[in-house]
KEKE-3310 file (N, C-alpha, C; in steps of 0.2 Angstrom, whole numbers, plus 5000, padded with zeros to 4 digits):
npx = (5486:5503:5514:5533:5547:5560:5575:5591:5610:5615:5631:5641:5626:5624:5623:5617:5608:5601:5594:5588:5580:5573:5569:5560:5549:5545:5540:5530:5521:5523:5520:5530:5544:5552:5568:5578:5588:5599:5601:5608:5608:5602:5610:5620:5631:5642:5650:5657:5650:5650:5647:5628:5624:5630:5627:5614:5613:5620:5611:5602:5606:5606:5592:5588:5584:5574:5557:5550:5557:5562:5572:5572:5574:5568:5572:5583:5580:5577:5579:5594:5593:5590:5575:5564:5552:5549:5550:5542:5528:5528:5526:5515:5507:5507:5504:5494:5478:5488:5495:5508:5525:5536:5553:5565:5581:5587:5594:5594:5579:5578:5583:5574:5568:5575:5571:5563:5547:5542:5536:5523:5524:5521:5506:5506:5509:5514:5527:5543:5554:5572:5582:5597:5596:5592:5597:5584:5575:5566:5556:5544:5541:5555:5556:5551:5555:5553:5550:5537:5531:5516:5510:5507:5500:5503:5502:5498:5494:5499:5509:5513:5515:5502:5495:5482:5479:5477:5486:5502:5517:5530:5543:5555:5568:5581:5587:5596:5611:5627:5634:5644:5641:5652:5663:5663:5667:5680:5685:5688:5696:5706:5711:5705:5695:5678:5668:5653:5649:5642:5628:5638:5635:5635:5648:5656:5651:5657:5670:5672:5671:5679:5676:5678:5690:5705:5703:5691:5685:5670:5660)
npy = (5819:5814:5813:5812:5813:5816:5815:5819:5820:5825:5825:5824:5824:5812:5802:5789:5792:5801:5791:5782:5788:5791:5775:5772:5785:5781:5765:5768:5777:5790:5808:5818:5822:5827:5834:5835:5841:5841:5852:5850:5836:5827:5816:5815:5822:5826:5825:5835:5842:5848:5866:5872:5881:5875:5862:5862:5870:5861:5850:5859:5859:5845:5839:5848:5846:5837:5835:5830:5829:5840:5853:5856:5870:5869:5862:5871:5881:5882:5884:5876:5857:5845:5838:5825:5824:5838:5841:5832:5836:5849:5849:5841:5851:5861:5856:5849:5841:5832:5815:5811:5803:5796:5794:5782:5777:5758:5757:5770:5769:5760:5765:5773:5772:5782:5793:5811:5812:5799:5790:5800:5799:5787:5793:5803:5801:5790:5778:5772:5761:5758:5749:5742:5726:5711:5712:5715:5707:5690:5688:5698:5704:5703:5713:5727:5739:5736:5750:5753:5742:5742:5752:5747:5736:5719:5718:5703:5700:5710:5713:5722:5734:5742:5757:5763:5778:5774:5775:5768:5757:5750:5740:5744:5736:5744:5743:5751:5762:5757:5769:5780:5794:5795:5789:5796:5810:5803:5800:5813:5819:5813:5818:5813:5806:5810:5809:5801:5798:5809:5821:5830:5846:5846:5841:5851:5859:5859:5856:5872:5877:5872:5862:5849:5846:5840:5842:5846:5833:5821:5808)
npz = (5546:5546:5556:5559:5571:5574:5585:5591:5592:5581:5575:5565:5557:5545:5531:5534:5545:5536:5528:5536:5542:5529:5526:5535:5536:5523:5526:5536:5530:5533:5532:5533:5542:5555:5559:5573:5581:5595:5610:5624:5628:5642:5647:5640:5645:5649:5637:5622:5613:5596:5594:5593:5584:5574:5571:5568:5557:5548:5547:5542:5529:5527:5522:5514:5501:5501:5501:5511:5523:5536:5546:5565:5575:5588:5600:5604:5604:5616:5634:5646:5649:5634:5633:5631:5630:5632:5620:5612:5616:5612:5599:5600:5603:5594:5583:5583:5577:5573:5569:5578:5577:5587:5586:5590:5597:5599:5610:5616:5620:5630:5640:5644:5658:5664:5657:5658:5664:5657:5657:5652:5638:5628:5631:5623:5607:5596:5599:5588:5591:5585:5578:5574:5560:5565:5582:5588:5600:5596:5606:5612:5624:5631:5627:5630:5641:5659:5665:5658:5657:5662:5656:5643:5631:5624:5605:5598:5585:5578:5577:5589:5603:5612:5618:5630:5624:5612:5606:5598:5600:5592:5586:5577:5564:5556:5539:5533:5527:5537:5545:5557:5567:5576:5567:5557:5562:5565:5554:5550:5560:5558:5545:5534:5520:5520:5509:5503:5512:5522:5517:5499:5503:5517:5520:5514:5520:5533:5530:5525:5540:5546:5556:5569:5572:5578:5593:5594:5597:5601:5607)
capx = (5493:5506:5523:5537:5549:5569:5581:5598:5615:5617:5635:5637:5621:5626:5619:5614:5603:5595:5592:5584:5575:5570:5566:5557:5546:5541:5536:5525:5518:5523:5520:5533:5549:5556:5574:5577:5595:5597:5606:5613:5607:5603:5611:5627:5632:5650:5653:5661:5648:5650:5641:5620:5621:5634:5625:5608:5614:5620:5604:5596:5607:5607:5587:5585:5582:5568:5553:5545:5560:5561:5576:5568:5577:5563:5577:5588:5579:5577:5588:5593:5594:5587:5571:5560:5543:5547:5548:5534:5522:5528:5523:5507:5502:5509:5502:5487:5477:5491:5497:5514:5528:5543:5560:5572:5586:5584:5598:5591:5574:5583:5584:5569:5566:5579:5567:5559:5539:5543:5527:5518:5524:5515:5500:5506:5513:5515:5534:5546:5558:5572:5586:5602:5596:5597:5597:5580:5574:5560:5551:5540:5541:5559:5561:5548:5557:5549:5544:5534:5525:5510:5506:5507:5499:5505:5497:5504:5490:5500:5516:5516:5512:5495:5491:5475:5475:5476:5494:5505:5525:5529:5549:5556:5573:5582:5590:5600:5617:5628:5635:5640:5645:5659:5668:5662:5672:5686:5692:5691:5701:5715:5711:5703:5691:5670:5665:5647:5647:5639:5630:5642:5633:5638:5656:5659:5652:5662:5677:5674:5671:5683:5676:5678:5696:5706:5702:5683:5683:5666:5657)
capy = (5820:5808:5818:5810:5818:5811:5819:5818:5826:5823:5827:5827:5821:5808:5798:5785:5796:5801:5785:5778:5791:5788:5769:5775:5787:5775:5761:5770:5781:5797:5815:5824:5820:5834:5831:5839:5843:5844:5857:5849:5832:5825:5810:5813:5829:5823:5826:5843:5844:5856:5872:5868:5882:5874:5856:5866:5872:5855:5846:5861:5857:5840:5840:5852:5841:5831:5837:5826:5830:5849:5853:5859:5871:5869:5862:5874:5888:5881:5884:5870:5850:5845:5835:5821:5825:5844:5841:5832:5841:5857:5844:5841:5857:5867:5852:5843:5837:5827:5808:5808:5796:5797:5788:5784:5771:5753:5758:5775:5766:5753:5770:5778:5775:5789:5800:5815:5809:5795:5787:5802:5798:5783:5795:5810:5800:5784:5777:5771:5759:5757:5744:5737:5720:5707:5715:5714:5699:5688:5689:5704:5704:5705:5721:5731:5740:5737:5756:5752:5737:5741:5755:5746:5728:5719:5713:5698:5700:5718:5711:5729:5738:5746:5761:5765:5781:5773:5775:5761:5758:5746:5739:5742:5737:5747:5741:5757:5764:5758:5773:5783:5800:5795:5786:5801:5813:5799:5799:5821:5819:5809:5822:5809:5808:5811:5810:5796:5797:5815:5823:5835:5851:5845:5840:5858:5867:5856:5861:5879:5879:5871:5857:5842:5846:5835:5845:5844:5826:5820:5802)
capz = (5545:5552:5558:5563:5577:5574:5588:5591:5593:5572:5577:5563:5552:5540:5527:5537:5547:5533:5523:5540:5543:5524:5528:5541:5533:5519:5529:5542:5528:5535:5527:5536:5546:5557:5561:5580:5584:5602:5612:5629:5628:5648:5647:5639:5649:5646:5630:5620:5606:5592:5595:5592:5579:5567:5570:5563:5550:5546:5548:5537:5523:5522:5524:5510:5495:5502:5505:5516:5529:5537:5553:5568:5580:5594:5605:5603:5607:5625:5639:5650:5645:5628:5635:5625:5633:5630:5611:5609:5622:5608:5591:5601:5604:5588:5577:5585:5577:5570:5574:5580:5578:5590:5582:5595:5595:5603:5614:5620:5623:5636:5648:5646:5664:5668:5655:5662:5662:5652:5659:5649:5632:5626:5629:5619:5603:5593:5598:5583:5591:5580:5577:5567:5559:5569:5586:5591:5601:5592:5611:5612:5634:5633:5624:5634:5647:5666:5668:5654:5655:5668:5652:5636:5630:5618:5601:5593:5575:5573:5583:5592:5610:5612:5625:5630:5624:5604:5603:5599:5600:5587:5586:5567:5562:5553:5534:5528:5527:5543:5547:5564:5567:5577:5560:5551:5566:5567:5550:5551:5566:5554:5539:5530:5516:5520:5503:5502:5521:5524:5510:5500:5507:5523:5521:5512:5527:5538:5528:5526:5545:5552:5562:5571:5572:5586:5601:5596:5598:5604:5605)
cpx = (5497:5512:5525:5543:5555:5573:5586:5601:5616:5625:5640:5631:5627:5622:5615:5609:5598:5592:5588:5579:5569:5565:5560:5550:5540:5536:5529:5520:5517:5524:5526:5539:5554:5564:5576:5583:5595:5603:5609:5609:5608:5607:5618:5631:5640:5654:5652:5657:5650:5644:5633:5620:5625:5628:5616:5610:5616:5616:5599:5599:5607:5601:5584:5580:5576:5565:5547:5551:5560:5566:5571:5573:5573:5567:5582:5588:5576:5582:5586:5595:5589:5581:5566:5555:5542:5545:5543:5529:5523:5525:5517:5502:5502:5504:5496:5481:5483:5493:5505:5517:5535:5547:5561:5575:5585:5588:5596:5584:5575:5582:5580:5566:5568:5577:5564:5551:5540:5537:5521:5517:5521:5509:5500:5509:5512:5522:5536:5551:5562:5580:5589:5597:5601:5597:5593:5578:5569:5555:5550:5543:5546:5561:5558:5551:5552:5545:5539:5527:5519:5507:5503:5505:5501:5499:5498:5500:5493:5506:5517:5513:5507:5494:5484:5473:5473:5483:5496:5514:5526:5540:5552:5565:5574:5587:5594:5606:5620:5634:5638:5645:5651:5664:5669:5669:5680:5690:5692:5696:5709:5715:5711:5696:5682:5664:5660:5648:5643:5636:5636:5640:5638:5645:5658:5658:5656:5669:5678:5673:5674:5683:5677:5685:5698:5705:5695:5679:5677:5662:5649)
cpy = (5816:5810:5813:5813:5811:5815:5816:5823:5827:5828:5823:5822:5818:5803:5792:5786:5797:5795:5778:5781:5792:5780:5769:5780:5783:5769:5762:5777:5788:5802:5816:5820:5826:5832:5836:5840:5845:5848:5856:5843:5828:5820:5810:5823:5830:5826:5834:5839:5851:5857:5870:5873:5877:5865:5857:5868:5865:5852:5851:5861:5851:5837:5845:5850:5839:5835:5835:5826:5840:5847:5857:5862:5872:5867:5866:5881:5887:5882:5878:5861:5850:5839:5832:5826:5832:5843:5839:5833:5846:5852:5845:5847:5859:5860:5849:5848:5830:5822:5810:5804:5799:5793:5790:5776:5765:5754:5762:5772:5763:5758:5771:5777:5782:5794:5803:5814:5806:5790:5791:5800:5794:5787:5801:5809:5792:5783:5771:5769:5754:5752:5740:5730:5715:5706:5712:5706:5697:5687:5695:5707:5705:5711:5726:5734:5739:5742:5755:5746:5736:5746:5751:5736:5727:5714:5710:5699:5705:5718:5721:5730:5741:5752:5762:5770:5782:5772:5767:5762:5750:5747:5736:5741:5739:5743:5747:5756:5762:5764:5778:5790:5799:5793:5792:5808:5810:5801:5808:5822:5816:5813:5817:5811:5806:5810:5802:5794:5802:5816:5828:5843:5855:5845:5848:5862:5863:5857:5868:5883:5877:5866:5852:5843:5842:5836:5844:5837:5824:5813:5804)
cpz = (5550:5550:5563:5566:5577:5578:5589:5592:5584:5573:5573:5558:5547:5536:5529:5541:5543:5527:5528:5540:5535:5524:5531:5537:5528:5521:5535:5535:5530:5531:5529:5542:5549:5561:5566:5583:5592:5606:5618:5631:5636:5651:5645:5641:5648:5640:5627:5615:5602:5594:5590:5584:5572:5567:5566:5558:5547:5544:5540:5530:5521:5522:5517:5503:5495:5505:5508:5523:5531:5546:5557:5573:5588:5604:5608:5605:5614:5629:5644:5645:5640:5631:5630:5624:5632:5623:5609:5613:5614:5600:5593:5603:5598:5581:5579:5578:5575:5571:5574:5583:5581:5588:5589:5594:5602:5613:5620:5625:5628:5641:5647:5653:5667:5663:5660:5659:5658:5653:5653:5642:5629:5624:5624:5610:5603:5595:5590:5586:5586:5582:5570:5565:5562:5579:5592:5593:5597:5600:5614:5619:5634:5629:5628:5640:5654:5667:5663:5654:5658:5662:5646:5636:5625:5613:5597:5585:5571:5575:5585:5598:5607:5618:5626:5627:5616:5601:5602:5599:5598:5587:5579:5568:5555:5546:5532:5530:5536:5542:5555:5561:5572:5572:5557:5558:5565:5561:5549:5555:5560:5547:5533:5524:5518:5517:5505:5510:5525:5517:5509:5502:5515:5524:5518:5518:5533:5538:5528:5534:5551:5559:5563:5570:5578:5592:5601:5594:5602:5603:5607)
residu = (UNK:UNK:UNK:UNK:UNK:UNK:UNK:UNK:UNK:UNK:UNK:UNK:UNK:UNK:UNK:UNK:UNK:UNK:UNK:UNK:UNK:UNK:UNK:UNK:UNK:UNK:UNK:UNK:UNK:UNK:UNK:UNK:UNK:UNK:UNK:UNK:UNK:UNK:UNK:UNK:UNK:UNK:UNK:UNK:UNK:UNK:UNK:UNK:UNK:UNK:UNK:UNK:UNK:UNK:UNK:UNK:UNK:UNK:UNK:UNK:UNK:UNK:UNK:UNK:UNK:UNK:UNK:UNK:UNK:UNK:UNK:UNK:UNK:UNK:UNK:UNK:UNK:UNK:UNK:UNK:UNK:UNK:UNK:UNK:UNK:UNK:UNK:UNK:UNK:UNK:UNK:UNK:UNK:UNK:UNK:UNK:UNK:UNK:UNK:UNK:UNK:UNK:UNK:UNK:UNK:UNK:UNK:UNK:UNK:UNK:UNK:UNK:UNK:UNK:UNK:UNK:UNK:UNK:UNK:UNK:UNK:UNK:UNK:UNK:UNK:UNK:UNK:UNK:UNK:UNK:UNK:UNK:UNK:UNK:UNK:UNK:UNK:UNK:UNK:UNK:UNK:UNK:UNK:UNK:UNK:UNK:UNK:UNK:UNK:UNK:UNK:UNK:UNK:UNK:UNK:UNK:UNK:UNK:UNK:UNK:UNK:UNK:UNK:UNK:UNK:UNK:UNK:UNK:UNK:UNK:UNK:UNK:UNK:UNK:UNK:UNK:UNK:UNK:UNK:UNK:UNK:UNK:UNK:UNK:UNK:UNK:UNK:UNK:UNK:UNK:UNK:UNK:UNK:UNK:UNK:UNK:UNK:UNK:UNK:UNK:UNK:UNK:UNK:UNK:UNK:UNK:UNK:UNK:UNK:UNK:UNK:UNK:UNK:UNK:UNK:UNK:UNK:UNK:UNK)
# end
């Protein structure tokens, strides 16, 4: 079985989220996509997110439909920062034998020196680095982060990174919905319309709950 593991603030989830993570699926042949809301995210310590459970419940409505996606609150149920290498330590235990694939954005990748054991990951997981059209360089060596390059080789026949322990981290651009959850927040903030930017699930519980009002501005 081949699980893929998509975190985020989904702050809030929007079509674009799930029409990548769609692409995504497809292309890589994956059974299962767990979509992993995170609850105090390391990196952006800054930011006034909506509360974790309303962004859960979010995630499990707009998720429902499709049964090859499933929300996970694995994050949520931890206390402290919301950490990679915890999430998929908890996949590879609760799921081995299973192959997993780790999504993350080309952006986020860029840091993963300032992950926690980001050295382990390669060996616990396939990476999904993913990207607008366009983006990516067409030179393999300049995408590879420094902390990274003494683990992974590269293989021009499969254009992907290789680890020793079988894993690979392969750099896909993304074709879908351009969308972000700040545009979707922004035009809330201006009491704008949401319609074919969120599913409708998601804009109704966003209405009946009163979120993303101007004080709960967040990037």
């Amino acid at each position: 079985m081949k699980i893929g593991i998509f975190g985020g603030t989904f702050n809030p989830i929007h079509l674009g989220h799930l029409r990548s993570a769609e692409e995504i699926r497809d292309t890589f042949a994956l059974d299962r996509i767990y979509f992993v809301p995170a609850a105090r995210p390391p990196h952006r310590s800054g930011d006034t997110l909506v509360a974790a459970p309303y962004r859960l419940r979010m995630v499990e409505l707009a998720v429902a439909d499709n049964p090859f996606f499933q929300a996970s609150a694995v994050e949520l149920e931890r206390t402290g920062p919301s950490y990679s290498i915890d999430t998929i330590r908890h996949f590879r235990r609760t799921l081995d034998p299973a192959a997993l694939f780790f999504i993350v954005g080309l952006d986020a990748f860029r840091d993963i020196h300032t992950w926690k054991d980001y050295a382990t990951i390669p060996a616990l997981c396939h990476l999904i680095v993913t990207s607008r059209p366009g983006v990516v360089s067409p030179l393999p060596e300049q995408l590879l982060p420094v902390a990274l390059q003494a683990a992974l080789w590269y293989d021009p026949a499969h254009t992907m990174y290789r680890h020793p322990s079988g894993h690979s981290l392969v750099f896909h651009e993304i074709h879908g919905l351009q969308i972000s959850a700040s545009q979707v927040r922004a035009l809330l903030r201006q009491r704008q319309s949401i319609r074919y930017l969120v599913p409708a699930p998601v804009a109704a519980y966003i209405a009946d709950n009163a979120l993303y009002q101007p004080e709960e501005c967040a990037e």
